[in-house]
N, C-alpha and C positions, 0 to 999 in steps of 0.2 A: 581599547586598552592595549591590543596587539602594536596597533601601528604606533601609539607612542613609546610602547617598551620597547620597539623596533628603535624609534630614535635613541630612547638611552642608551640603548646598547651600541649603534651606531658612533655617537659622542663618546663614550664609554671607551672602543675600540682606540679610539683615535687618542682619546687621553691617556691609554695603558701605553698603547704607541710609545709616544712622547715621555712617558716617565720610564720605559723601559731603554730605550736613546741616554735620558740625560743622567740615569745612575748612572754608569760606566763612564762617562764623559765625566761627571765631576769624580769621581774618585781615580780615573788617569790624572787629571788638572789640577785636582787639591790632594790627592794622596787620600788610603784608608782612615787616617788619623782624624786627617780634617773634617772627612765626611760625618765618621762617626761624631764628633761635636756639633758639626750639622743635625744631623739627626736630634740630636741631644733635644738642641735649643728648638728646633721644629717639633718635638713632642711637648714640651714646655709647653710651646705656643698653643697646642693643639688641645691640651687639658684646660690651660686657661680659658680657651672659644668655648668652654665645656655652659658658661656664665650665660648663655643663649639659654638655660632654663625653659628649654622646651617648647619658645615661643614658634619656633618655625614649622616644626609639625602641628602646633594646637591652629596656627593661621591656613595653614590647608585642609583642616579636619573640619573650624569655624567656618570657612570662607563658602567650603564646597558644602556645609549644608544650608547656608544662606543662601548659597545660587538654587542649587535644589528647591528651597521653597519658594525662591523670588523676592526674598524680603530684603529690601533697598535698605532700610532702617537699621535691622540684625546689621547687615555688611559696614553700616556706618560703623558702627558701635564696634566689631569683631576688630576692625583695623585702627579705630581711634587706640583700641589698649594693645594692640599687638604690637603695633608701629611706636609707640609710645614708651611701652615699658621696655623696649627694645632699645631704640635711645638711651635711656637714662641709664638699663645696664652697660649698654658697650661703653659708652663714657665712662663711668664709673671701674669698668675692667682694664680699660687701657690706662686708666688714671696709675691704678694698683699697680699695674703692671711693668710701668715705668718707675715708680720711688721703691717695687721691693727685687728689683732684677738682681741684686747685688747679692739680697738675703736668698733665692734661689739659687745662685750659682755655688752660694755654698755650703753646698748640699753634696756636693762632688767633689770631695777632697783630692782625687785621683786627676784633675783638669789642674796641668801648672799653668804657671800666674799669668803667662799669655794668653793661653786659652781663656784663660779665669776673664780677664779684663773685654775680650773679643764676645765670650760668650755674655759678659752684661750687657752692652754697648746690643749685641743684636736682641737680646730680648727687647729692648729700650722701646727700640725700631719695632721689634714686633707686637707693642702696644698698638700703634697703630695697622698693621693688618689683622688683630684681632678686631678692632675698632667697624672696620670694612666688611669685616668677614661676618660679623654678627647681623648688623645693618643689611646684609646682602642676604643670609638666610629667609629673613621675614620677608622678603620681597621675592624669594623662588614661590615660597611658601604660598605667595598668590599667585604667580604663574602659575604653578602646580594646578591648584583649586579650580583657574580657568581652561585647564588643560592645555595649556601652551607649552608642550614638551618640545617640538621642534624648533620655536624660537628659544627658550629655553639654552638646550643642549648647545646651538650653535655662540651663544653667547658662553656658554662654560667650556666649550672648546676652543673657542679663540682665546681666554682667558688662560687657560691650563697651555694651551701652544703657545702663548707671548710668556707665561713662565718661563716653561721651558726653554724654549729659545736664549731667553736673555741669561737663565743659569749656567746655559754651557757657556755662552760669550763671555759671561763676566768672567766664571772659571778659566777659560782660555786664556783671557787676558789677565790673569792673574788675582784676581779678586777671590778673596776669602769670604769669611762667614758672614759678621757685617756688609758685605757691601751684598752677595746673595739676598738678605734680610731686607736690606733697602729697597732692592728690584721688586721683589714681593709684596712691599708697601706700594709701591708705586702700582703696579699691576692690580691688586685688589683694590685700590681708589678708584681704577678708572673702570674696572669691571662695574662696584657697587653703584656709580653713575648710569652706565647702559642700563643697568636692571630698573633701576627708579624711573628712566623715559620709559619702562616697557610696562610695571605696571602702570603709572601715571597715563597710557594711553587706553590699558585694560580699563579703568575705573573709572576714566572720565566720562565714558556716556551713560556712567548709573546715577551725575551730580551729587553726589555724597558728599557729606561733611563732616567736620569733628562732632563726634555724641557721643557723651558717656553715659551709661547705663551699670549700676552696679551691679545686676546682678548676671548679666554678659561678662563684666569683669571678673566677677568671682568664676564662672565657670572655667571662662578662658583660666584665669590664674592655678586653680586646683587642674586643669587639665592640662597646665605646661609642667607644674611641679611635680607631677607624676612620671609625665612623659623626659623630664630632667633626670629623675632618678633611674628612672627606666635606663637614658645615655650615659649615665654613669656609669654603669656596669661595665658598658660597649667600650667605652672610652678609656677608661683605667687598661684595659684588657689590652688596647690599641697603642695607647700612648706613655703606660706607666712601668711596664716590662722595659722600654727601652731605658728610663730612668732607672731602673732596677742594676738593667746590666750593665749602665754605665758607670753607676756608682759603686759597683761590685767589680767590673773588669774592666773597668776603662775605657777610652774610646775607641782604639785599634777595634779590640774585639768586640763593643759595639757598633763598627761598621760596618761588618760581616754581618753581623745578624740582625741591621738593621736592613742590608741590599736585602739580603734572605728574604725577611717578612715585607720588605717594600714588593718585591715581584710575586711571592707568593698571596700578598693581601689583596693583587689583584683579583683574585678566585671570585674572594669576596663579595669584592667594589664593581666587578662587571655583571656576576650572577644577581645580585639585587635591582641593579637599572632595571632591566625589563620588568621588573615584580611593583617596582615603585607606583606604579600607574594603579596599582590595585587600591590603594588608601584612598584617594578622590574617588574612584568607581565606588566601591562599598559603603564609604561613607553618604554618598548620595541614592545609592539603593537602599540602605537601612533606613535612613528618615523618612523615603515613601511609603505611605499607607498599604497601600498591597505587593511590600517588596516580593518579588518574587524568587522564589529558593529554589529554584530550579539553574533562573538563572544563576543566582549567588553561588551554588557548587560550579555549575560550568565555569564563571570563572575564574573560581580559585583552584578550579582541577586545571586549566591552562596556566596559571598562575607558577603552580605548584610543579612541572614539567617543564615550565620552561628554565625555573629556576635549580631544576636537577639538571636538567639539560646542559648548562653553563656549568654549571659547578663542577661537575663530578667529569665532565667532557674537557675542560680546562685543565683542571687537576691533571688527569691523566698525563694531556701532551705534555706540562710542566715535569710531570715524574718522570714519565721516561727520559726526556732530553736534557735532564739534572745537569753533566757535566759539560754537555756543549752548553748551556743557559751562564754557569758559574763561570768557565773561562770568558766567555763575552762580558759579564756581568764586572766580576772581582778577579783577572787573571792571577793578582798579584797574590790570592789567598784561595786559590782553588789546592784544596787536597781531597784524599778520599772520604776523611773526615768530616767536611765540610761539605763535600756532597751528600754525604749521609745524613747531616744537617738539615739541609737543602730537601731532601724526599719527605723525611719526616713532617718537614714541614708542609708540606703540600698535600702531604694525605690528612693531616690536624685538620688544614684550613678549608681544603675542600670538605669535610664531612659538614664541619661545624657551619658551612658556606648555604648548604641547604638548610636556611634559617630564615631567609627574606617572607616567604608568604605568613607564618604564625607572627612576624613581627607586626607584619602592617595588618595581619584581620586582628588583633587584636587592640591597635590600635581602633579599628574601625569600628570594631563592638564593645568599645571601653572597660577592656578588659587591661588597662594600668596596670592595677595591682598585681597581678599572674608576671606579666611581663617584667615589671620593676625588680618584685622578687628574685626571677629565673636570671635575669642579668646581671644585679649585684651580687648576687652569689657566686652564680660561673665566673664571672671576671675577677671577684675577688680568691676566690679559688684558682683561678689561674695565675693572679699576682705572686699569691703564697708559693705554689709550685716552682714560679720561674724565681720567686729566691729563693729557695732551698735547692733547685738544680742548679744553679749560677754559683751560688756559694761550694756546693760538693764536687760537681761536673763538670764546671764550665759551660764555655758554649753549647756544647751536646744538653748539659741537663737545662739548659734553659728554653733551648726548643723542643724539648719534653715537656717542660710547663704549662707549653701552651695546649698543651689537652685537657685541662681544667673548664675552657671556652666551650668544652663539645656540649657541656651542658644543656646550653641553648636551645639544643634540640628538644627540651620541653617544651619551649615557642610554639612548635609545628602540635603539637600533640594538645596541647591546652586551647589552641586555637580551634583546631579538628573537635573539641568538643562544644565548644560553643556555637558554633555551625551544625550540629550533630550529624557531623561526618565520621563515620566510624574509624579504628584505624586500619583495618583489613581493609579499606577504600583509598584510602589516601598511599597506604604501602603498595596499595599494588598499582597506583601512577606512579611511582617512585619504584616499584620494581625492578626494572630493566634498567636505567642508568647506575644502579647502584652495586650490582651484582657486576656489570659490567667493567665498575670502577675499580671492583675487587680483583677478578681476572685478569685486566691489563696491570696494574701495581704487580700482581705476584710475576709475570712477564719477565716485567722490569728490575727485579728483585733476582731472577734468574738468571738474565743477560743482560747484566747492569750495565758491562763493557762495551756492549756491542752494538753501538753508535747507528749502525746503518742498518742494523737488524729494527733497530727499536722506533728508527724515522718511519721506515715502511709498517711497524703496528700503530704507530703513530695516526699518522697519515689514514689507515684501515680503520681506526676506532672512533677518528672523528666521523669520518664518512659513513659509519653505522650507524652511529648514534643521531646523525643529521635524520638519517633515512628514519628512524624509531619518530622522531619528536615530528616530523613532517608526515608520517602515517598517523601519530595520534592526534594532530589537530588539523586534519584537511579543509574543513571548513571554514575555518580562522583563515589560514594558510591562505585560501582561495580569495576570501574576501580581501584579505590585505593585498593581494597582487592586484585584484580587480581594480582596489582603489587608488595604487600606483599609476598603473595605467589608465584610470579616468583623469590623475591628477596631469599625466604626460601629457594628453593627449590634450 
């Protein structure tokens, strides 16, 4: 589990890379204005992909305990309906998506009529990487299951770097929203082909075939539509604040507070890789007869450390380097305001960041309901926030809103008891990054100005916190070098 969360995190790194490169690049080449309609029509997109109904985690939850038992027949049948029902919705979403782009765009009265026209025209186009994008899910979802994170990750980071790449170029060369949208169609078609050689090479030495089984179907189906509502919470929370603020303030200052939560969402998006690995492992120890609980807290206590680790370790450097991060970022809209923006947001996202392990043991002990709950609410509670802030505040109150999300931290604690892991056990692997996270913010909050004082606690606190997580898991630590070096050698 170590060595493949190593890989996400690895690919992870190189994709933060790259989307930290190519915000600053498109809003020099397109202006804030443009970007924030970017952003706009890329949350569109991104609530619409919402239409995946859970299939892509129900297909690595199904897959990896059909491997787990060995059963050729289960795997037929788990993938006849995943792979299936997966089809007819992305079809069906890109369909929708392209005859009602007209009726979403006007929803933004604030977007004039060029905008208006550019923003239909790329939803149109973003029919079709919705399309890609759905199709490509269900087929990680088997990589996952086979634990192929390292082919994997290298295929989502060549993906994510030929995005990137070709956004800054097109940008460069002059290209606006629409033709962005096209590149992205183009790039998801040819990624969702590599994925399909890869499982198609995973699957063919099982001979499997189409088999339907109803009552595989029914499970898979109740266990995507749970695991759907469940992403809906996440996803509103992700993708519908920016629709909030767009249609409240426009898109200027949706660009702002779009770079904002693009570089601070990476807290998120990096601290969860490594934890991902946990839902195939759990899932295939729970279906065994004599799982053993010993192992299952080991690890989700490494699980659980690594994901503070990232989280609240990332945060930090993010807080303190606030104003050099903004000027690189958005020079054109760096004020004190907006760095104070900018921190806020960072201490929100990292707390709420330490969320990854209650997500996926919960998924693993089909504990749905708990989870579905805790996220429609916090993200619905966070939508309500960020428009009562947007509308009173502005910018300021809108990255206030987003503390409605902290909620989530039920996740970790509803999970902790289904394992009966106490929470005196769990707080105190979590103790030391978290205290720690608290001391360096107040630092920073002290000598918010002082750029060169703050690189060197900078610098000091990752390097502390490295030494904490590499003393609490020596053994892990050891094994994964050892197995570097057998793979070298």
């Amino acid at each position: 589990m170590l060595r493949n969360g190593f890989y996400n995190v690895a690919a992870g790194v190189v994709r933060m890379g790259m989307a930290l490169l190519t915000i600053p690049l498109l809003i020099h080449f397109i202006g804030i204005e443009e970007y924030g309609l970017w952003a706009l029509v890329s949350a569109v997109v991104g609530l619409v992909a919402l239409a995946e109904a859970g299939l892509s985690t129900a297909t690595t939850v199904f897959v990896s305990q059909d491997l787990g038992r060995d059963d050729r027949a289960g795997l037929s049948q788990t993938l006849t309906v995943t792979l299936g029902a997966m089809l007819i919705l992305a079809t069906l979403t890109a369909i929708s998506l392209w005859f009602n782009a007209d009726a979403i765009v006007n929803w933004f009265p604030k977007l004039a009529q060029p905008q208006q026209i550019a923003a239909i025209r790329s939803l149109q186009i973003g029919g079709f990487v919705v399309w890609a994008r759905l199709l490509q899910q269900v087929l990680i979802g088997v990589e996952q299951a086979y634990q192929r994170y390292g082919l994997l990750n290298l295929l989502n980071t060549a993906q994510w770097t030929l995005m990137s790449l070709g956004l800054g170029v097109i940008a460069w060369q002059g290209g606006h929203v629409v033709a962005l949208m096209q590149w992205q169609a183009i790039v998801s078609s040819a990624s969702l082909v590599s994925h399909a050689w890869v499982v198609r090479s995973l699957i063919q030495p099982a001979n499997l075939c189409l088999s339907w089984n109803s009552t595989k179907g029914s499970l898979v189906v109740r266990y995507s539509l749970m695991t759907w509502l469940t992403s809906l919470g996440g996803a509103l929370f992700a993708r519908g604040d920016r629709l909030i603020v767009g249609s409240l303030l426009g898109s200027q200052v949706l660009g702002v507070y779009a770079a904002i939560t693009d570089i601070t969402g990476t807290i998120n998006g990096l601290s969860a890789l490594p934890v991902q690995p946990l839902l195939p492992t759990l899932s295939q120890l729970i279906v065994q007869k004599d799982a053993n609980r010993v192992e299952l807290q080991r690890r989700v206590k490494q699980a659980l450390e690594i994901n503070g680790f990232i989280a609240l370790g990332l945060g930090a450097a993010l807080f303190m380097l606030a104003p050099l991060i903004m000027q690189l970022m958005v020079a054109s809209c760096t004020s004190n305001e907006n760095i104070l923006a900018f921190r806020l947001a960072t201490i929100i996202y990292s707390f709420y960041s330490v969320n990854a392990v209650g997500y996926y043991v919960l998924f693993s002990v089909d504990g749905l309901k708990q989870s579905m709950a805790i996220h429609l609410i916090s993200g619905v509670l966070a939508l309500l926030l960020i428009l009562i802030g947007s509308h009173f505040f502005g910018l300021m109150g809108a990255m206030l809103g987003n503390s409605g999300y902290l909620g989530v931290w039920l996740l970790t604690i509803e999970a902790m008891k289904c394992l009966n892991i106490a929470a005196r056990q769990w707080l105190k692997w979590l103790r030391f990054p978290l205290i720690w996270f608290l001391g360096t913010t107040i630092i920073g909050f002290l000598f918010a100005n002082q750029m060169q004082f703050l690189f060197c606690i900078t610098l000091l606190q990752t390097g502390i916190l490295l030494k904490w997580f590499i003393d609490s898991q020596p053994q892990s630590i050891r094994s994964l070098w050892h197995q570097f070096n057998v793979n070298r050698s």
